[in-house]
Backbone as CSV, one residue per row, in Angstrom:
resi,resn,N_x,N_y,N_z,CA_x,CA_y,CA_z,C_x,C_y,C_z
1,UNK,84.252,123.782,109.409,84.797,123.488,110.715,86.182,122.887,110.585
2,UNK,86.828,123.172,111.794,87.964,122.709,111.623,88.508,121.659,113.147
3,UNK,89.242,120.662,112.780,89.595,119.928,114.087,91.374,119.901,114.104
4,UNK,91.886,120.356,115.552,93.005,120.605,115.530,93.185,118.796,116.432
5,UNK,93.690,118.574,115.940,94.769,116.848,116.617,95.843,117.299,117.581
6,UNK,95.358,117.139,118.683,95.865,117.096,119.932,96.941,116.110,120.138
7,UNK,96.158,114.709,119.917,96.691,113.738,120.732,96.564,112.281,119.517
8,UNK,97.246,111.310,119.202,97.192,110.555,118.723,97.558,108.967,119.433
9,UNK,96.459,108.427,119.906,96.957,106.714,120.352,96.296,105.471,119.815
10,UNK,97.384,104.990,119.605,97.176,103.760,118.900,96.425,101.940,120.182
11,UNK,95.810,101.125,119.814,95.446,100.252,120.841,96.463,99.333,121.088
12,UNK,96.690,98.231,121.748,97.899,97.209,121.995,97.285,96.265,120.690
13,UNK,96.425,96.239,119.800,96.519,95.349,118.513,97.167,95.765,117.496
14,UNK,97.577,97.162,117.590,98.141,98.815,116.234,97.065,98.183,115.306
15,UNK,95.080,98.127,115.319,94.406,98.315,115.028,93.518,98.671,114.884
16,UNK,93.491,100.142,116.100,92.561,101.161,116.270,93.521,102.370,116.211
17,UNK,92.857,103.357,115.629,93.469,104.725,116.143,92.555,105.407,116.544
18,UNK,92.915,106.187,117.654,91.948,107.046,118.497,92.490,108.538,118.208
19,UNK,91.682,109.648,117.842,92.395,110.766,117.765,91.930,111.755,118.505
20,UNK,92.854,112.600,118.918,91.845,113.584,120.393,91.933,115.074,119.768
21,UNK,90.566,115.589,118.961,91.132,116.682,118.817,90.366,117.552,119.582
22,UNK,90.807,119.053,118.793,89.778,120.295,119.755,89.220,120.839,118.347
23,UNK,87.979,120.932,118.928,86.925,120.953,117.546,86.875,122.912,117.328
24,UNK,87.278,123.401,116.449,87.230,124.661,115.836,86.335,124.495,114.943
25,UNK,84.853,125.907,115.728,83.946,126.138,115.003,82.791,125.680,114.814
26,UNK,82.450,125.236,116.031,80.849,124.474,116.686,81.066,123.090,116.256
27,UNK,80.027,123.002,115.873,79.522,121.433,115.412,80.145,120.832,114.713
28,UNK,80.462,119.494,114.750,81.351,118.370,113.643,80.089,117.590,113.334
29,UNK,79.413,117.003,113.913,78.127,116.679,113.767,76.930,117.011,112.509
30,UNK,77.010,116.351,111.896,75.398,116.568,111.137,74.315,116.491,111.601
31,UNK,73.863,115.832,112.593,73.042,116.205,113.681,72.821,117.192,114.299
32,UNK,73.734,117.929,114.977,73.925,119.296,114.996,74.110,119.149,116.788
33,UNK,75.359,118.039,116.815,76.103,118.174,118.063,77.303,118.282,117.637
34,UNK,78.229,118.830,118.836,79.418,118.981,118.937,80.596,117.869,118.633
35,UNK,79.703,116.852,118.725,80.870,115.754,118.612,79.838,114.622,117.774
36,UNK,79.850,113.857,116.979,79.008,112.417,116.326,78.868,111.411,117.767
37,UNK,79.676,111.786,118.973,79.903,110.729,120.228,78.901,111.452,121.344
38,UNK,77.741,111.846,120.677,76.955,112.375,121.481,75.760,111.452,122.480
39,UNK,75.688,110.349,122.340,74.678,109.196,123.022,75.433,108.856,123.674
40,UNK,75.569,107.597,124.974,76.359,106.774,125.521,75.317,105.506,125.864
41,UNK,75.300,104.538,126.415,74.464,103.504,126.740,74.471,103.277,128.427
42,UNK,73.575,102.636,128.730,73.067,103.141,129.777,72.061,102.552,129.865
43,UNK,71.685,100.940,129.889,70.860,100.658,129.835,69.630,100.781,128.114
44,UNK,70.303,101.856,127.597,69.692,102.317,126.311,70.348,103.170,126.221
45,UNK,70.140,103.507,124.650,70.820,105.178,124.565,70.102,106.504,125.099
46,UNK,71.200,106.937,125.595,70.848,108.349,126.289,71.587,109.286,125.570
47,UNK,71.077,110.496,125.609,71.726,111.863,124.580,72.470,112.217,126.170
48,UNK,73.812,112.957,125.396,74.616,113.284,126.933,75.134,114.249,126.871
49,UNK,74.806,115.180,125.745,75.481,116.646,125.410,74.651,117.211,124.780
50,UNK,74.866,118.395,124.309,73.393,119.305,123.920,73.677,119.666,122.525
51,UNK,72.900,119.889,121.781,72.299,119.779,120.356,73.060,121.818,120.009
52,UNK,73.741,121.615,119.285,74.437,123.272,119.037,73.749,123.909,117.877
53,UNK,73.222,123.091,116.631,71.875,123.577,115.674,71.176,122.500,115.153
54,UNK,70.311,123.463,114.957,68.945,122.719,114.023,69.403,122.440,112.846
55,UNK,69.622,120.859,112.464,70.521,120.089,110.824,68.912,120.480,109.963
56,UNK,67.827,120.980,110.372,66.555,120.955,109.153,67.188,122.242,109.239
57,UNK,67.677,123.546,109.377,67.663,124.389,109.176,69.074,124.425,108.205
58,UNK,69.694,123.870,108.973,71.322,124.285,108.268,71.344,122.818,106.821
59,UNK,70.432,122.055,106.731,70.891,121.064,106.090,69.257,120.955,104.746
60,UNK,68.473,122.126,104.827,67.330,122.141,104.372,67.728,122.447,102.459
61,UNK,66.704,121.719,101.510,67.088,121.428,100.693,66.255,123.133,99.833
62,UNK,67.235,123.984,99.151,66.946,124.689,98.570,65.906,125.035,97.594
63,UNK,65.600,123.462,96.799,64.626,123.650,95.960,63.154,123.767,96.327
64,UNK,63.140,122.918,97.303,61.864,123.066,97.954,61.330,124.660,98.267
């Protein structure tokens, strides 16, 4: 996969960087969402975007 960097901003401490990219090629996720920023809170965590593959399938150990 590949992530193209859109956008780059820094916080008013210049001790965060935030980077905005556009994700080339499904999932960035090992989970097997689109983004690792897939929960939000809400009282608890809630899933808030949808699952793009199965990580037992794509992440399943050969020897077995």
């Amino acid at each position: 996969n590949v992530q193209i960097v859109k956008e780059v901003l820094v916080d008013c401490d210049d001790d965060t960087v935030l980077l905005k990219v556009e994700q080339v090629g499904g999932a960035a996720c090992h989970k097997g969402y689109q983004s690792c920023f897939f929960r939000k809170l809400n009282g608890g965590l809630q899933v808030v975007d949808e699952k793009i593959f199965d990580p037992e399938k794509v992440y399943k150990n050969p020897k077995k």
